[in-house]
C-alpha positions in Angstrom: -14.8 15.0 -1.0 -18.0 13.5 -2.8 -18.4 11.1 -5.3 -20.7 13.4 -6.9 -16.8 14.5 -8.7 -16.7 11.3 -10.4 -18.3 9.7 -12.8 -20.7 6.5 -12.1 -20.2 3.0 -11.4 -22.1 2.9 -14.4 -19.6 5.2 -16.5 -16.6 3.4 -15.1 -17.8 0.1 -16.2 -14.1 -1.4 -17.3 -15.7 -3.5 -20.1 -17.8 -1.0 -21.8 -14.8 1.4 -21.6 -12.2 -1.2 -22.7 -9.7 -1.2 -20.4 -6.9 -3.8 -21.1 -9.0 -5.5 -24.2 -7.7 -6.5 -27.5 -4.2 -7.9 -28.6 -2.9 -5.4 -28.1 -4.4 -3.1 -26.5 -4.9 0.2 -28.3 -2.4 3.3 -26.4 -5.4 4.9 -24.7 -6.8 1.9 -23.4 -3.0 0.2 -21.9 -2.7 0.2 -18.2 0.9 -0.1 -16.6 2.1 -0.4 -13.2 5.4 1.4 -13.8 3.6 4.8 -14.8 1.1 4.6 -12.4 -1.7 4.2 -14.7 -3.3 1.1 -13.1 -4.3 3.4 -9.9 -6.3 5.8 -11.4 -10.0 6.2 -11.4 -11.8 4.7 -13.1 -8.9 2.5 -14.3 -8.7 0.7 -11.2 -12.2 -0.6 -11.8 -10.2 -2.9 -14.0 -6.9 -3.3 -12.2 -7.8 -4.6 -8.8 -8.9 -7.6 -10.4 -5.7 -7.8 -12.0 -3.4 -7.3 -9.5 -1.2 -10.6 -10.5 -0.8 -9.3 -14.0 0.6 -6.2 -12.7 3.1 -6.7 -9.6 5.0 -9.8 -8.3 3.4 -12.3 -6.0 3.3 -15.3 -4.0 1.0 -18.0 -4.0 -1.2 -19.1 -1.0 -2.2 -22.6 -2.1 -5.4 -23.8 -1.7 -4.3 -27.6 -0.8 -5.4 -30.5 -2.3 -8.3 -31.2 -0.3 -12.1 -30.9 -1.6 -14.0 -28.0 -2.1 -16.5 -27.2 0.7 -19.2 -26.5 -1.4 -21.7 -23.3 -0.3 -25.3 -24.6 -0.5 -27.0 -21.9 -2.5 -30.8 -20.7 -1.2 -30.7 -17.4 -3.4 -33.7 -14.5 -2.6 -34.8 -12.2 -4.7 -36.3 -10.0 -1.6 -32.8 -8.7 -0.8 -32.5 -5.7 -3.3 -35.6 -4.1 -1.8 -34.5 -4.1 1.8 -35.2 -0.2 2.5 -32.3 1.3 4.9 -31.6 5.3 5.6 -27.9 6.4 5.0 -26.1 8.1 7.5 -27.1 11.5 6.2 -30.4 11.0 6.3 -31.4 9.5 2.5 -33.6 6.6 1.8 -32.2 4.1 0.0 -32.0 -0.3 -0.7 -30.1 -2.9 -0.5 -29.6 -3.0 -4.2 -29.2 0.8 -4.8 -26.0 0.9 -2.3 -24.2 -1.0 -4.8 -24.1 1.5 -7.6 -23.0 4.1 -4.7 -20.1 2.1 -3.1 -18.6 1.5 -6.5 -19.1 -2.1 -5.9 -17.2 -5.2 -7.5 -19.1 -8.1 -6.1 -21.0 -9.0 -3.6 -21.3 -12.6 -1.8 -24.3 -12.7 1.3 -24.0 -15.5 3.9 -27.2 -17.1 5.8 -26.5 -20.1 8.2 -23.6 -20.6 5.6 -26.1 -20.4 2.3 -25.3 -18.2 -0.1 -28.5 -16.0 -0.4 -26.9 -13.2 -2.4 -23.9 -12.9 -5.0 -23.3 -10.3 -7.5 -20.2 -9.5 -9.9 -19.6 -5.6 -11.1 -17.3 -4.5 -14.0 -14.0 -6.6 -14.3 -14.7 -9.0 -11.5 -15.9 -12.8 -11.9 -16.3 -15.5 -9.5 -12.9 -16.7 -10.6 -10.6 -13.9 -10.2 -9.1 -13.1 -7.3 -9.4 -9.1 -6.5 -7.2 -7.1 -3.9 -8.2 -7.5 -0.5 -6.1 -4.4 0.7 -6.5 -4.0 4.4 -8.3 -6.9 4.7 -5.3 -8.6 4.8 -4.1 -7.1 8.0 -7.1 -9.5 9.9 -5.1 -12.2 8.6 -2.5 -11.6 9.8 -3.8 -10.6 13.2 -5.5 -13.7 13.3 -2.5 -16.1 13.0 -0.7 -14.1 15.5 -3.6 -14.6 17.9 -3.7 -18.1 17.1 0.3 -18.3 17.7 -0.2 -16.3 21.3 -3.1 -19.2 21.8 -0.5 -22.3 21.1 1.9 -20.7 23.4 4.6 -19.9 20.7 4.2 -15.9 20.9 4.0 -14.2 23.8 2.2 -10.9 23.3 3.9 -9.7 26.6 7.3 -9.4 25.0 8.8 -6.8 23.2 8.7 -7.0 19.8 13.0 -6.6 19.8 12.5 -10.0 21.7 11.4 -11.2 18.2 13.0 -9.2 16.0 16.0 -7.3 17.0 16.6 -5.8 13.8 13.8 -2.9 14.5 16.3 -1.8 18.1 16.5 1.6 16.4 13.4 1.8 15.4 9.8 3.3 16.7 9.2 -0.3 18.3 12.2 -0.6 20.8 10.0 -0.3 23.1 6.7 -1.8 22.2 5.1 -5.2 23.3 3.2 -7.4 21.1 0.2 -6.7 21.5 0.3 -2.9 21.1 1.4 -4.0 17.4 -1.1 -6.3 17.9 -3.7 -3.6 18.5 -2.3 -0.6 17.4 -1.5 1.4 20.0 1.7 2.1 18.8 3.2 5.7 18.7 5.2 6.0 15.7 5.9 9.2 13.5 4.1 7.8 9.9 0.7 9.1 8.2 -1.8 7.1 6.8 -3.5 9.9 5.3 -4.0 8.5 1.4 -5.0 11.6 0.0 -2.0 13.4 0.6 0.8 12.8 -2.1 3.6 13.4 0.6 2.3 11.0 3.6 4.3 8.3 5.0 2.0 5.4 3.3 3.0 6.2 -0.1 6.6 5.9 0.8 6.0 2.5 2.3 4.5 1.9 -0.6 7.4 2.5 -3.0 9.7 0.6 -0.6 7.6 -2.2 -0.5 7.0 -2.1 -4.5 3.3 -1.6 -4.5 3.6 1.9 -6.1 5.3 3.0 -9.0 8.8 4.6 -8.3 9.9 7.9 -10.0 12.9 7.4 -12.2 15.4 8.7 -9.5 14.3 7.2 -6.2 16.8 6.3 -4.2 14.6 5.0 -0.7 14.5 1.9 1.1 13.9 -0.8 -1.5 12.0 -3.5 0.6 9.6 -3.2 3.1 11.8 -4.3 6.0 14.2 -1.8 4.8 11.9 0.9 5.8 10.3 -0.5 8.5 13.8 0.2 10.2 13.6 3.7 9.7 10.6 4.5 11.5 11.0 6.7 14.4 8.6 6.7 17.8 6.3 10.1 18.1 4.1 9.7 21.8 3.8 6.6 23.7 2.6 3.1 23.2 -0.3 1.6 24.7 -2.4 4.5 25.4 -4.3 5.5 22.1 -5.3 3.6 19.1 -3.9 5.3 15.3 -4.7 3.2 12.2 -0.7 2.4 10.6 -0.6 -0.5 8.0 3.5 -0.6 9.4 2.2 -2.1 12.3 0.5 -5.0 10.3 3.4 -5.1 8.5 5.8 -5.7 11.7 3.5 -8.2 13.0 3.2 -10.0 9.7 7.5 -9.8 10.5 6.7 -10.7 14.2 4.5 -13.6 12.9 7.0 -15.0 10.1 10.0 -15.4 12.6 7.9 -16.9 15.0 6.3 -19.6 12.3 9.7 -20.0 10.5 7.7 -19.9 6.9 6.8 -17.7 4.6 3.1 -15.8 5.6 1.9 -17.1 1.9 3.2 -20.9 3.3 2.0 -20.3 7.1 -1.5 -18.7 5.6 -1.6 -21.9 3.4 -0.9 -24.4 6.1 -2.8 -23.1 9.0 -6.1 -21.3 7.1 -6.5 -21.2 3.4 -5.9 -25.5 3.0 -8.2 -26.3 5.6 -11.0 -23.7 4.6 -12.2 -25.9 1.2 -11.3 -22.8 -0.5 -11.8 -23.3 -4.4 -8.8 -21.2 -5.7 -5.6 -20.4 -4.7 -5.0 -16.8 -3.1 -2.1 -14.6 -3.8 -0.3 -12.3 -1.7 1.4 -9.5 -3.5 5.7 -9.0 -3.0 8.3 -7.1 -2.8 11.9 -7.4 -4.5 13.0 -9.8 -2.2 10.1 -12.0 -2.0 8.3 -10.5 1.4 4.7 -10.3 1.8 2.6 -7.2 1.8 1.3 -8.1 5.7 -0.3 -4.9 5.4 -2.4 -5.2 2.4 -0.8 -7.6 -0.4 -3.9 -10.4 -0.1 -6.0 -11.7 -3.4 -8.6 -13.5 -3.3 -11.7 -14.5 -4.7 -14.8 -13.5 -3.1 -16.5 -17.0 -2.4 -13.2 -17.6 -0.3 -13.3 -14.9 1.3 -16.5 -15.2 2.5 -15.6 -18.7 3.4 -13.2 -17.0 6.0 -16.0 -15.0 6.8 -18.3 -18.0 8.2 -15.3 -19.6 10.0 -14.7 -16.6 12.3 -19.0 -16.9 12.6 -18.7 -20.2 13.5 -16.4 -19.7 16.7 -13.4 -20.5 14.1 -15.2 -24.4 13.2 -15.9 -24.8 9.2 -15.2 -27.5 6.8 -15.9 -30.3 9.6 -12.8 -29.0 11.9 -12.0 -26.4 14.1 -9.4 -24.0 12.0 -8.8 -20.8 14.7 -9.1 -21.5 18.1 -12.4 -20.7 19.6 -10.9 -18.9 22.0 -9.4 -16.4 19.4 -12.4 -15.9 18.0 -14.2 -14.7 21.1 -11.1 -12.4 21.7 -11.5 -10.8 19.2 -15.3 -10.6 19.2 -15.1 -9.0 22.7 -12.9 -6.2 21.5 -10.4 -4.0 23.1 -10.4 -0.9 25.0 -13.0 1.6 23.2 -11.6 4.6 25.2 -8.5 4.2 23.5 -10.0 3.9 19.8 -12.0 7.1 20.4 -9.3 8.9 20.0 -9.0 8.0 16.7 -12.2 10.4 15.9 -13.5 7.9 13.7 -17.5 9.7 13.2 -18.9 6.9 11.7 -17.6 4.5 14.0 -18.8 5.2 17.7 -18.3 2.9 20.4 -16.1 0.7 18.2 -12.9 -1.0 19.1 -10.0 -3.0 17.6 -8.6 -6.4 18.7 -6.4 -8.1 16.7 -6.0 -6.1 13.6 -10.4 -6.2 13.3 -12.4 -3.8 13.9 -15.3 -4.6 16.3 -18.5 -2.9 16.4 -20.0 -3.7 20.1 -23.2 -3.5 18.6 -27.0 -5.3 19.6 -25.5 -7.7 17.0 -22.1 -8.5 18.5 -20.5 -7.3 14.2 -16.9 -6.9 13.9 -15.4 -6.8 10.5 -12.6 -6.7 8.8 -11.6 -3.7 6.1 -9.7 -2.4 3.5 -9.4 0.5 1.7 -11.7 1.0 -1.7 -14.1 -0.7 0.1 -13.0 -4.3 0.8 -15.0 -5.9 3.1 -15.7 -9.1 5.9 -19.0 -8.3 7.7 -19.7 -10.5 10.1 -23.3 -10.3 11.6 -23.1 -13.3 14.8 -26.4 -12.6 15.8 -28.6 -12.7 12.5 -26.0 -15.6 11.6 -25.0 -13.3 8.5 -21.2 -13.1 6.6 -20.9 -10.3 3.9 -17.6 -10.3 1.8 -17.6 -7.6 -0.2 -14.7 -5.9 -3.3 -14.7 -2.6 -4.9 -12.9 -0.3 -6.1 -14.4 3.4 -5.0 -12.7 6.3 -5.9 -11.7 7.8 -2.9 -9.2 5.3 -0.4 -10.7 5.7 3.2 -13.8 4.0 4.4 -15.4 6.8 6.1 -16.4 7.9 2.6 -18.3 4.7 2.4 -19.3 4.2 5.9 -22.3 6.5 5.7 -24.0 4.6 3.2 -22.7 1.0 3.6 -22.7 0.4 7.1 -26.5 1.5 7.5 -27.1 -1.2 4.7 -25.3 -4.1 6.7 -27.3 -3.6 9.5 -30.6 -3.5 7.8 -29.8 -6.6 5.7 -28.9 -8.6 8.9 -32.6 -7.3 10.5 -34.4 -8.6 7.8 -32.4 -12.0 7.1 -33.1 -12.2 11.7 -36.6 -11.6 10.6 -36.7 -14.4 8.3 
């Protein structure tokens, strides 16, 4: 489907169509989680910077430590930077926004901010769904935990939790959660009303429930009933329940909350500015798969830590051993069958995806358009929110990977 079926980033502009303003606001112009409402398009233009007003959540604390400010050496060369989309049109830097349906933008040189914009509801103090960019994250601290010896990504996950015995992960290790090479019977596909994520969805409370559901109500309640479908190990398949029973995996292991163990062993120690926010469920569990908020300066601050070998802030946060795990990927074989078109050659290691490119990239993504670039060779970090109309990213990729790439040629060029 094309976006040429919705209106414009310019015609969805939240403020100018009032979304959520004025005490109250009038009928027409109410969003609500409970009837769905806050998903739509364009509504979501407003709602993804919302996200605490709308559904329960944790808070990932900041600390008490000092901000580690982001020396600012803004350009106004950026916007001009030609690039040619994937099917063949010529467009900038500054044009791709308006296509990708953009929030705000934040650009990263040698850890200067050279670039940051803020679309329609979004400011630099509001913290905006990070979707699936949670599930790096969580990959991360389970990579760090398999680092410090305190998870073995060998072991079955039942070793860890045996609670999932009858489930699609009997007989998994680690580390196909890990990677997701996990064969389990669940559909990711977002446009269909009747696939498995919408179901985890309603279980885990992040959708709206129809008056007589009567499903699992928590996400560990239906992470039980997942059932195997092929073999683990062998192919990669994109399934948020896998980041969701590592984010499990990574909880018992820690003995804390992930909002508490992302506090204590990232988000403190990063200089971050605000707190973050993971979004919950009814009994207080994290969305592992896609419940981060943050604010896009701190996200990008994640960004230049995992550029900088996992140093920032004047200490080594993630092990720079982790970091160079996951920069060298995984098995690519095993992510082509995924038939990903705009991603050849890729691979994922450790919940990122890498992009074995001339510039080493690897990213981390989320569904909208939420975005970690990180660019090791022209020393780049883009963090990027949106809220595009259509979920998947390979209805973004044609226009907004092309653009990453060109940006990081010309900041390499100088």
């Amino acid at each position: 489907m094309s976006t040429a079926f919705f209106p414009s980033h310019a015609d969805t502009d939240p403020r100018s169509l009032g979304w959520m303003q004025g005490f109250p606001p009038p009928p027409d112009r109410l969003l609500r989680f409970d009837d769905g409402s806050y998903y739509d398009f364009p509504q979501r233009r407003w709602s993804f910077s919302h996200m605490r007003e709308l559904l329960p959540t944790s808070r990932v604390s900041r600390g008490d430590g000092l901000v580690c400010a982001l020396p600012r050496t803004e350009r106004d060369d950026l916007d001009a930077v030609p690039f040619t989309t994937m099917d063949g049109r010529a467009s900038t830097w500054g044009e791709a926004f308006a296509a990708n349906y953009t929030d705000g933008m934040v650009v990263l040189h040698r850890g200067h901010i050279v670039y940051e914009k803020y679309f329609g509801a979004l400011h630099a103090d509001l913290v905006h769904s990070a979707f699936s960019v949670t599930k790096s994250f969580v990959g991360t601290l389970a990579a760090m935990q398999v680092q410090s010896g305190t998870l073995d990504d060998t072991q079955q996950v039942t070793h860890y939790i045996p609670e999932l015995r009858d489930s699609a992960y009997f007989d998994a290790t680690v580390r196909h959660v890990m990677d997701m090479t996990i064969g389990v019977r669940y559909s990711e596909a977002y446009a269909d009303p009747t696939a498995d994520i919408h179901a985890y969805a309603r279980a885990g409370g992040m959708r709206a429930r129809p008056r007589d559901y009567d499903g699992p109500p928590t996400f560990y309640d239906y992470l039980v009933t997942l059932k195997k479908e092929g073999e683990h190990g062998n192919d990669f398949t994109y399934k948020t329940v896998n980041s969701e029973v590592l984010a499990w995996i990574v909880k018992r292991v820690a003995g804390v909350r992930l909002a508490d163990f992302t506090s204590s062993e990232i988000w403190s120690k990063l200089g971050c500015e605000y707190d973050a926010l993971y979004q919950v469920d009814s009994v207080g569990t994290e969305a592992g798969g896609g419940g981060l908020n943050t604010t896009l300066r701190d996200l990008a601050r994640f960004g230049e830590l995992m550029r900088c070998d996992g140093s920032f802030n004047g200490q080594q946060i993630v092990p720079a051993e982790v970091v160079a795990d996951i920069r060298n990927g995984a098995n690519r074989e095993h992510f082509a069958t995924a038939g990903y078109a705009t991603l050849p050659g890729w691979s994922y290691r450790n919940m990122w995806w890498v992009s074995h490119d001339a510039h080493a990239c690897f990213t981390a993504r989320g569904i909208h358009g939420q975005l970690i670039w990180v660019d090791p060779k022209a020393e780049m970090v883009i963090a990027r929110y949106g809220s595009h109309p259509l979920a998947a990213n390979t209805f973004i990729d044609p226009n907004s990977l092309p653009a990453y790439r060109a940006l990081g040629e010309h900041l390499l060029r100088g």
